[in-house]
Structures are given as C-alpha cells and as structure tokens.
C-alpha positions, 0 to 999 in steps of 0.5 A, spaced: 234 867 441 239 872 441 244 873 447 244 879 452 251 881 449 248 881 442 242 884 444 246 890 447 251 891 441 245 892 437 242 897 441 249 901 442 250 901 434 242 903 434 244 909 438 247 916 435 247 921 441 244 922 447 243 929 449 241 933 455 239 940 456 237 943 462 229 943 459 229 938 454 232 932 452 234 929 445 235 921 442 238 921 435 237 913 433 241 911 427 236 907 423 241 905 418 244 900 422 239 896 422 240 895 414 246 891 410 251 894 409 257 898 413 256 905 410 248 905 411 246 914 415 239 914 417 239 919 423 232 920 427 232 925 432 227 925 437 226 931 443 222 931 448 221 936 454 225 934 461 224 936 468 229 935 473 226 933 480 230 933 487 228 928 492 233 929 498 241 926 494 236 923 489 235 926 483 230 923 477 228 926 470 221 927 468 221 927 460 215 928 457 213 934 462 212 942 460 210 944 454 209 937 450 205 935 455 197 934 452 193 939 456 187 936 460 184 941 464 183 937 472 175 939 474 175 936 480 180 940 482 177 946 479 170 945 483 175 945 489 178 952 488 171 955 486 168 951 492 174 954 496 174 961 494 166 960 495 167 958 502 172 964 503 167 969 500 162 968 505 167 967 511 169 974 509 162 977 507 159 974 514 154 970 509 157 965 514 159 967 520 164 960 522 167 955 518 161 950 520 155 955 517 160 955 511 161 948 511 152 948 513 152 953 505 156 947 502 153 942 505 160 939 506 163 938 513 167 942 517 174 939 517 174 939 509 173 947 509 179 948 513 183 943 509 180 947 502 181 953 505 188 954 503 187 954 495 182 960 495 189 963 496 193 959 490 195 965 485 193 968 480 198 964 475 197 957 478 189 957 478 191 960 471 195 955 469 189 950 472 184 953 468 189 952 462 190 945 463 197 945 464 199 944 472 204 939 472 201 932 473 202 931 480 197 936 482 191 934 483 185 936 488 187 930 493 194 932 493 193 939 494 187 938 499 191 934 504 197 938 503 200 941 510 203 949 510 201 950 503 205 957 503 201 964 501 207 968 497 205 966 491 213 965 488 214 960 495 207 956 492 209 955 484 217 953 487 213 948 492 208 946 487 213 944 481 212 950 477 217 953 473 
C-alpha cells in the first residue's frame, strides 16, 4: 500500500496545468508519467464549462454547467407555468372571477394558485430556456413555486435565478 506522501507526489507529476477562466475551466494531465522513463510527454487536456457561484464571503465553482451541460427538459416545471399562466388567463378574462374559482377550474387548491401565479410572468427568455432544457439544474418547479418575491423585471429575474 502506498503512503499518503507517495500517492501525492504522483498526483503533482500526473498534473501539467491547471487553468481557470471566467466560464470555464481547463485540466492538462501528463500521462506520460505514469510510464518508465524521465523523458516520456504525453499531454491530455480536458475543458469543461464552470460557474462561479457567490454565497455571502463563500464562493463555490460549479463545473460542468452552462453550454455542456445535457439538456433535460423539466415537464413538471413546464405543467406548472402553463398551469400558471392558465390560471392568470382566467383571472384576467373573467373566466374566473377569484383565486379560489381559479383554483375551482383547476381543481387545485387556492393557496397553491397564489403561490404559481408568479411564474405566468417569468420571461420570455427563461420560460425559453425551459422549453430548451437548459435552465441551470437547480430550477425546478418546487423551488420556483416556494420561491418568495420572485421579481417581475425580466433582467432582476434571470440575475436572481442564476441565468447568464
């Protein structure tokens, strides 16, 4: 069994360069050190998309997100906001005269319209973008639904919802 120190000198020939952009985040690994032989290059290289993501003084990177990320479009969430907006539309034509005959169309109960109601106005680039499957992982319907004092303008929303 090899020793903690021996295991880490290993690791610091196996790594060549480490480098970290704003949006992503590149890993080159000397294999050839794994092989006999001082003189031995062989160099894979790895990038991968990265979010930084602010928590108060902490900050955490997120690899893997953004633009590599596998699209998996949510259809839950999708139900939601076209439940939502149904909701909105027969509160604004008079098809529904009160949150409750809303929820009564619905048939869902009164305090879950007034908590889905904000998503009828997400914007056009964020309901888009959940179309697309490409809303960042965290956003689902529960969060969005529980979500206190989600803002109307558009921009505040994609900044408060992690969207670039």
């Amino acid at each position: 069994m090899r020793s903690d120190t021996h295991r880490h000198d290993a690791l610091l020939r196996l790594i060549d360069r480490v480098e970290l952009g704003r949006s992503s985040f590149r890993l080159s690994v000397n294999l050839g050190a794994l092989l006999e032989g001082p003189d031995r290059q062989i160099i894979l290289a790895r990038e991968s998309a990265l979010t930084i993501k602010r928590r108060g003084v902490e900050m955490r990177l997120v690899l893997g997100s953004g633009a590599f990320r596998e699209a998996r479009v949510d259809r839950v969430l999708l139900k939601e906001i076209a439940r939502a907006r149904r909701c909105f539309e027969a509160l604004l034509s008079g098809r529904a005269a009160s949150v409750e005959a809303a929820a009564a169309l619905e048939g869902i109960d009164k305090s879950y319209v007034s908590k889905l109601l904000p998503l009828a106005f997400l914007s056009p680039d964020i309901v888009q973008a959940i179309v697309r499957g490409s809303q960042p992982a965290h956003m689902t319907a529960k969060a969005l639904i529980q979500r206190i004092n989600l803002p109307l303008d558009w921009l505040a929303q994609k900044r408060t919802l992690g969207f670039p």
